[in-house]
N, C-alpha and C positions, 0 to 999 in steps of 0.2 A: 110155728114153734115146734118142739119136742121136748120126750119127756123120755123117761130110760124104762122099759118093759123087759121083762129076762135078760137085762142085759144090754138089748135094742134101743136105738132111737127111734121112735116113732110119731112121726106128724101128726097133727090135730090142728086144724083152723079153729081162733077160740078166739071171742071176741077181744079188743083191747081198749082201757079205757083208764088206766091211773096207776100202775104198779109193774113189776115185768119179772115177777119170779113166782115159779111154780113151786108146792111143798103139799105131799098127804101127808096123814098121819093115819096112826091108828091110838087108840088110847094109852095101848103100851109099848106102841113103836114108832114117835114120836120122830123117826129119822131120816124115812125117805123123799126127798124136794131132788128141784131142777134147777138150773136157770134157763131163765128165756132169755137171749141174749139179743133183744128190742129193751130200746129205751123207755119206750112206752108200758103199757101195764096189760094183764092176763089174770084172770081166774078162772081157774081149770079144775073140772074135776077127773081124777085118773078111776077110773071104777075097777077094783079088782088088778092094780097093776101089781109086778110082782118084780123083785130085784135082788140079787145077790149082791151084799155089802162088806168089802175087804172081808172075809172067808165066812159071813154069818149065814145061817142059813136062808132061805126064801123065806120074803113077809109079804103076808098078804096086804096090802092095804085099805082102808075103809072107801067108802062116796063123801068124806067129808070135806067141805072146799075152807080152803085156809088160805088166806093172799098173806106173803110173807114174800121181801123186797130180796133177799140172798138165798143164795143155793147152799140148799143143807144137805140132804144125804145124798146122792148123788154123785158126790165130792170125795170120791174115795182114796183117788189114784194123786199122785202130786202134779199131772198132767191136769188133771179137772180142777184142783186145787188151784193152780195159779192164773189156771184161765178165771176160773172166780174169784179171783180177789183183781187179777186187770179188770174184770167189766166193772168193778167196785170204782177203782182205782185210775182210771182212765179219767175220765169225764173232773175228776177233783184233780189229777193232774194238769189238763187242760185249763181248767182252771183257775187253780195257781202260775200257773205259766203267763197265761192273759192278766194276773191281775201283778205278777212282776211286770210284763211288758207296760201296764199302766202305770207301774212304778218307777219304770225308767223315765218313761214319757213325761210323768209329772215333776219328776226330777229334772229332768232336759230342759222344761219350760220355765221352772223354776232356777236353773240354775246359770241361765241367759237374765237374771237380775244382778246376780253377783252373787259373793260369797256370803253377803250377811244374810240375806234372801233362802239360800241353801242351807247356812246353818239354823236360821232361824224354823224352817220347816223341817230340821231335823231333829231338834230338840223338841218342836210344839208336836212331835208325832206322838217322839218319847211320851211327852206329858200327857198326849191324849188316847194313848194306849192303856195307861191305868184304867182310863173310864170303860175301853173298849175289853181291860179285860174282865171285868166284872160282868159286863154282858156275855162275852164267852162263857164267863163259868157256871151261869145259869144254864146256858145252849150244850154243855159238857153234861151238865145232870138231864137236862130233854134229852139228849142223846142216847143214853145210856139206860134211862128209864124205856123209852117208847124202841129200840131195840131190843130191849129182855121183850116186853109185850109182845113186839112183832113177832121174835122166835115161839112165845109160848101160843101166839095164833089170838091173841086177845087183843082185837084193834080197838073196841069201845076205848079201855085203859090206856091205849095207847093216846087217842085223840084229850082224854081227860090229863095226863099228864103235860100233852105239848099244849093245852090251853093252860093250864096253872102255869106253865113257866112265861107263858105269854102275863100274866096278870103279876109275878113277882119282877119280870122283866121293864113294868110299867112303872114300879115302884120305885125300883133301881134306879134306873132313867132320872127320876128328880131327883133322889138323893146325891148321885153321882156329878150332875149338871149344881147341882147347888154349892155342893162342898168346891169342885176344880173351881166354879165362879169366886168362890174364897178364898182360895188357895193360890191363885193362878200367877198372882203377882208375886207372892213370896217363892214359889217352885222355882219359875223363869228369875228370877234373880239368883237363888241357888245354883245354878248351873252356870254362871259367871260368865256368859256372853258378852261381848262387848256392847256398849248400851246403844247403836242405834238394830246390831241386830236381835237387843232385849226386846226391842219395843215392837218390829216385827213379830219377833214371836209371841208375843202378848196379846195380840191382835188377833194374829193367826189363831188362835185357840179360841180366845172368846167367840168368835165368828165359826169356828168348827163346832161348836157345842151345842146350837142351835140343832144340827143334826143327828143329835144322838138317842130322841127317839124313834127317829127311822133307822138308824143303826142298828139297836137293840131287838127291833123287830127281823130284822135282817139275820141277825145273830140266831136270834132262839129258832126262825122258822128254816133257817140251815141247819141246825143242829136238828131237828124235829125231823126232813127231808132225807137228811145223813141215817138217822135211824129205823127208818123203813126203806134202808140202801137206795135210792133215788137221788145218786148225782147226778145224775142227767139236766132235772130241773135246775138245781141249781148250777149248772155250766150254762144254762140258756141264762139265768136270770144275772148270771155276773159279765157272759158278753152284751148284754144290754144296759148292766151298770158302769160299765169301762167307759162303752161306746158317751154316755152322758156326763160322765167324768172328764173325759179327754177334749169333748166337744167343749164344754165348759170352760177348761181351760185353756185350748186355743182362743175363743171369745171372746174371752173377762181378763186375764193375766193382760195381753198385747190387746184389746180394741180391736179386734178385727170381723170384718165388714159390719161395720158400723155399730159394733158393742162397745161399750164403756171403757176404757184402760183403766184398768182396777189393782194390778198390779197382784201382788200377794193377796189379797182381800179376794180376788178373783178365783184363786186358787182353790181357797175355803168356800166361796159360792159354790163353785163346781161340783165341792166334799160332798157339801152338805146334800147339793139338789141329788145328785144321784144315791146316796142314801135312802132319801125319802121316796126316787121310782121304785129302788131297790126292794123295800117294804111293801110297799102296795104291790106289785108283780107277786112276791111271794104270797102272799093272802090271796089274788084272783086266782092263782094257781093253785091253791087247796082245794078248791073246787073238782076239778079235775085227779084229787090225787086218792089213794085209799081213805086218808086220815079225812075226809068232806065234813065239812059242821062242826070242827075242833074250837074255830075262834068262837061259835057262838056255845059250845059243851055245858061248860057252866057261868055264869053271871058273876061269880063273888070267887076269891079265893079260898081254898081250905085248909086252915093248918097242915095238918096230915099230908095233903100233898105238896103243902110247901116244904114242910119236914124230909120229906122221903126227896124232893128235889134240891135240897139244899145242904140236906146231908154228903151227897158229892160234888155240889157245887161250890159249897165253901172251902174244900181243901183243895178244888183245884181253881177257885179264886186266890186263895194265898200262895199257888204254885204260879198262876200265872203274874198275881201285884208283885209277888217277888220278884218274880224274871224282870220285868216292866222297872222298877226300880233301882235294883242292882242296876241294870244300863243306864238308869238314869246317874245314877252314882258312879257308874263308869263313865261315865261323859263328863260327870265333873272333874275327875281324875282327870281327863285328858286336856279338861279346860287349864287345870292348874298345872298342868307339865312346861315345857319351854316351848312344845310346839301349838298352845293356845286353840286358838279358833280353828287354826288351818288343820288342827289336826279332829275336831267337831267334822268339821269340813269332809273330812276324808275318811271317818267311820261311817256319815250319811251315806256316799259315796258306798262304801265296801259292804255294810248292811243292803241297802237294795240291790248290787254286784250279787251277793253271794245268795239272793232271795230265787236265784234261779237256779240252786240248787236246793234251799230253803222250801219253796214252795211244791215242788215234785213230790220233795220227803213228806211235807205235810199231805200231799195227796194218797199214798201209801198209808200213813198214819191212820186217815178217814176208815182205807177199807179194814187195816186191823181192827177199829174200834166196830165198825159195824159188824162185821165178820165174828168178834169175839162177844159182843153184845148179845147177837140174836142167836148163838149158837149156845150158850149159857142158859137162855130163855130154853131154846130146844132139849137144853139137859145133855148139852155132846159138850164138857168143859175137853176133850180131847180134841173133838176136829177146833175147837176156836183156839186151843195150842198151837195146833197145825197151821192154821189159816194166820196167825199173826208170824210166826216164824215162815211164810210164805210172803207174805207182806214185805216183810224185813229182807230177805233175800233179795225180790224185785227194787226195792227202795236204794238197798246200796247199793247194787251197780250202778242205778244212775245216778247217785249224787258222789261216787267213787269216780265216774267220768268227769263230771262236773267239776270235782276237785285241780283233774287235771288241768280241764279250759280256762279254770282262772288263774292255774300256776303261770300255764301257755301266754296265754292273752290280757294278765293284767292290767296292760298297758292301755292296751286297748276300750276297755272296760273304763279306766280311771276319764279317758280321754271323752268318753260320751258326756258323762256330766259338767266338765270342767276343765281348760286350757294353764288353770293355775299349776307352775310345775311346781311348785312347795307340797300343794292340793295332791298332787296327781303322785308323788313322789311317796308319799304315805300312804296313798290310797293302793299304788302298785306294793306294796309288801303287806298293808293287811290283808289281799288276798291272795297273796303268793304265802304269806304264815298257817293263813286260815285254810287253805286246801289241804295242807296235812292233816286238819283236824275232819273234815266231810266225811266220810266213812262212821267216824264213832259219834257225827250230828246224828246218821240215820238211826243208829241206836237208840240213841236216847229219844228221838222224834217217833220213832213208829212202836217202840217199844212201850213209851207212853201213852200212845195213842191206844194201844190195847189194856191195856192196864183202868185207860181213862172208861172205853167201852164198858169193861168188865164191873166198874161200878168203883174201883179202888183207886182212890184220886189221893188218900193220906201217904203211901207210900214215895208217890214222886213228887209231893208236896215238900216230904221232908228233906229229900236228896236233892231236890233244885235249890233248896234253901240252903243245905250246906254247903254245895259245891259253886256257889255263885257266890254268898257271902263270908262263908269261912274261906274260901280258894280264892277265887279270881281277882274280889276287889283289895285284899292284902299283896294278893303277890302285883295286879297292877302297878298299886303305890308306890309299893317298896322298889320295882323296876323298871317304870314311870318317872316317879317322882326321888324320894331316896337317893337312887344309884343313879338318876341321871341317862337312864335307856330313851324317854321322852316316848312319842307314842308307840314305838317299835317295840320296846316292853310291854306297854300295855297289851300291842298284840296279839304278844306269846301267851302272856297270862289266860286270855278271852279263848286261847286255842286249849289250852293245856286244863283248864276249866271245864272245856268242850270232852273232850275226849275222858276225862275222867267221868263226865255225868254217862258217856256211853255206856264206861263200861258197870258202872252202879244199875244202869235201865238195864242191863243184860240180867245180872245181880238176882234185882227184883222180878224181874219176870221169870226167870228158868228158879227160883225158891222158892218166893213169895205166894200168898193166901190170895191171890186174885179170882181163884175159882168159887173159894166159899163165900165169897161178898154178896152180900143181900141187898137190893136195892128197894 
C-alpha cells in the first residue's frame, strides 16, 4: 500500500484483515487519509507524516490509528478525486450490472411462458417493491448514520447503529409481510390485469413474501457495508446471489434435470432461496469486516437509536413508497389505455432494458453517499461537495452513452424478452423516448444519492413526490388516456417527469442545507 509523505508515496507492508483505507488525524486536523486501493482492509499507523494540502500549510500528524473505508485528505487534486470515488464506485457498478444481467435472465425465463407470465411478474415486482422499499429506507438511515461515524473515526457507534437498524429492520419485516398478505388481492386487482394473468401474479407475490426477511437483512447489511465504503463485499455477495437465483430458475421454472416444473412458482422459489443465502453470507462476513460483533452489540432496541435512524429513514421511505406507487399508478394508466396488457407487457420489458443504464447510475450514487457521508463526519462539508460533483461527472457519461445504445439497439433489446411485435413495437419507443431522458436520470440518481448520505432525505422526498404525482401521472392520463396517445404518451410523460426531477436534484444540492444536517 501507500500513503502520501511531503508529498511522496511511500510503501509500508501493513497487515490486512477487513477495511482498505488509510486516514491520520490529529485532533485538530482531522484531514489527512489515503486510499489503499486493495479491496481488502489495512490499519496503519503514519507516525509523524507530513503533507501539503491544496496550498495549506504542513501538518504534522499524530500515531493515532483510525480505519476509515474512504480516502479523505489526501484527495486534493480532481485527479485523486475521481480515482476515489471509481474505487467507491466500481465494485457497486459491477454490481448493478450483474444484478441487471439477472434481470434480463429472469425475464428471459420468464417470458418463454408467455405474456401473462411476464406481465404478471411485472406487476408482482411493482407490488413487491413497496415492501422492499421500506427495507431500503431503514439501509438509507444505516448508511448515512455509520458513515458520519466512520468519518468521525468512531467505529463502536458505528457497529451500534448498524445493529439497531438490523432490530427495527426485524420489525418491519412482519409488519410489511402482514399488511401486503392483506392487501395483496385488492392491489393485484387494482392494476386491472387480465384475470388469468391476475391470478399469476397473486401467486407470484404471496410466495415472494416468504423471503422478505432475508431480504431485509440483505438490505440493512448493504447499507451498513456501503457506509464504511466496502463495495467490495458486497459485489462478492451479489455474484453469489445471481449465481443461486439464476440456477433456481433454470431448475424450478422448466424441470430441468430432474427438478420439478414449477413454472412461475419456480420463479419466486429461486427469489426467495437466494435472498435468504444472501443474508447469511452478509452476517458470516462481518466477522471479517471493521464493523465485527455489531449483530450481537446490543440485545434490545433503543428508542434513541431508532429516532436518530428513522428520522432519515422515514422520509426516504416516503421517497421511495412514492416512487414504488406512482409506477404502480402508472401501470394502471397503461392498463386502462387501448394498448392494455401488451403495453404492462412492454414497460416490464423497457424498465429492466433501461436498468442498464439505471443500475451503473445507482453505482455512482453509492460512492456520493459514502463519499459525502463520511467526509461530513470528517468536518470537510467541502471535499464531500467535491466528491458528489465528481461522482455526478463520472455517472453521466456512462448513462449519457447508455442513452445512446438504447436509442441504437432498441430493437434489439425489445427482442430478448419477447417475439410479440405488438410487445416489441412499444417496448422499441419506450426506450428510444427514454434515452432522451438518461443524462437528467443521473441527476437526480446520484444527486440523491448524496443528499441521501448527508443525512437530508426530506428534500428529495418532497420533489419525488411532486414531480412523480403532480407531473407524470396527470400528464400520462391526459396523453394516454384523454387524448388517445395510448402507451406512447405515457412514455413521454415518464421521460418529461424524469428530466425535470434532474434538474430539481441539481436545485437542491448546489442551494439546499445538506451540510448542516444532523444525523
Amino acid at each position: 500500500m501507500w500513503i502520501l509523505c511531503d508529498n511522496q508515496r511511500v510503501d509500508e507492508d501493513v497487515p490486512r484483515h477487513g477495511g482498505h483505507i488509510l486516514r491520520t488525524d490529529t485532533p485538530d486536523h482531522p484531514d489527512f487519509a489515503d486510499a489503499i486501493p486493495n479491496p481488502g482492509a489495512s490499519t496503519v499507523s503514519a507516525d509523524l507524516c507530513k503533507a501539503e494540502v491544496a496550498g495549506l500549510s504542513q501538518i504534522e500528524t499524530a500515531d493515532k490509528d483510525i480505519e476509515t473505508l474512504v480516502a479523505h485528505a489526501g484527495v486534493e487534486t480532481n485527479r485523486d478525486l475521481h480515482r476515489v470515488v471509481w474505487q467507491l464506485a466500481w465494485p457497486s457498478v459491477l454490481a448493478m450490472m450483474l444484478q441487471t444481467l439477472n434481470s434480463f435472465m429472469d425475464r428471459g425465463f420468464v417470458g418463454r411462458l408467455g405474456p401473462d407470465a411476464l406481465a404478471a411478474v411485472g406487476v408482482g415486482s411493482q407490488l413487491m417493491f413497496v415492501v422492499f422499499s421500506f427495507g431500503m429506507s431503514i439501509s438509507v438511515g444505516a448508511t448515512a448514520l455509520v458513515a458520519r461515524f466512520t468519518g468521525e473515526g468512531n467505529k463502536d457507534e458505528a457497529r451500534v447503529a448498524g445493529n439497531q437498524a438490523l432490530w427495527i429492520a426485524a420489525m418491519m419485516a412482519v409488519v410489511t409481510v402482514l399488511l401486503m398478505l392483506a392487501l395483496c388481492h385488492t392491489a393485484v386487482h387494482f392494476m386491472r390485469l387480465e384475470p388469468s394473468a391476475a391470478v399469476l401474479c397473486e401467486k407470484y407475490i404471496r410466495l415472494s413474501l416468504i423471503g422478505v426477511p432475508g431480504l431485509f437483512v440483505m438490505l440493512i447489511l448493504i447499507g451498513v457495508y456501503r457506509g464504511i465504503g466496502d463495495t467490495v463485499t458486497v459485489l462478492l455477495v451479489s455474484i453469489a446471489v445471481n449465481i443461486v437465483h439464476l440456477s433456481g430458475d433454470f431448475l424450478l421454472i422448466f424441470g430441468n434435470f430432474g427438478a420439478p416444473r414449477l413454472g412461475l412458482s419456480g420463479g419466486a422459489i429461486a427469489l426467495v432461496t437466494s435472498q435468504y443465502v444472501g443474508g447469511l453470507l452478509y452476517i458470516l462476513l462481518l466477522a471479517r469486516s471493521p464493523l465485527a460483533g455489531m449483530v450481537r452489540r446490543k440485545a434490545t432496541l433503543e428508542m434513541e437509536w431508532a429516532k436518530r435512524i428513522l428520522n432519515v429513514g422515514i422520509p426516504a421511505a416516503v421517497q421511495n413508497v412514492s416512487r414504488v406507487l406512482s409506477l404502480i399508478a402508472f401501470t394502471a394508466v397503461l392498463a386502462r389505455s387501448a394498448d392494455a396488457t401488451m403495453a404492462v407487457a412492454a414497460l416490464t420489458i423497457g424498465l429492466t432494458s433501461e436498468s442498464i443504464a439505471f443500475m451503473p447510475g445507482f453505482g455512482f450514487s453509492v460512492a456520493a453517499s459514502t463519499l459525502t457521508g463520511q467526509n461530513l463526519g470528517a468536518k470537510r462539508p467541502d471535499r464531500a461537495e467535491n466528491a458528489a460533483w465528481a461522482a455526478l461527472l463520472q455517472g453521466l457519461v456512462v448513462m449519457s452513452i447508455m442513452g445512446i445504445v438504447f436509442y441504437i439497439f432498441a430493437e434489439q433489446f425489445a427482442h430478448i424478452f419477447t417475439h410479440d411485435k405488438h410487445v416489441v413495437h412499444l417496448a422499441v419507443k419506450y426506450l428510444r423516448i427514454s434515452a432522451f431522458a438518461e443524462p437528467f436520470l443521473a441527476f437526480g440518481m446520484i444527486l440523491t444519492g448524496a443528499l441521501n448520505g448527508a443525512g437530508d432525505t426530506r428534500a428529495p422526498a418532497v420533489a419525488g413526490f411532486l414531480t412523480m404525482w403532480g407531473l407524470r401521472l396527470p400528464m400520462a392520463y391526459v396523453l394516454a388516456i384523454t387524448l388517445g396517445f395510448g402507451a406512447t404518451g405515457a412514455w413521454w410523460a415518464l421521460a418529461t417527469s424524469t428530466t425535470v426531477l434532474g434538474f430539481v436534484s441539481y436545485g437542491m444540492f448546489k442551494f439546499g442545507h445538506w451540510k448542516q444536517v444532523r444525523v
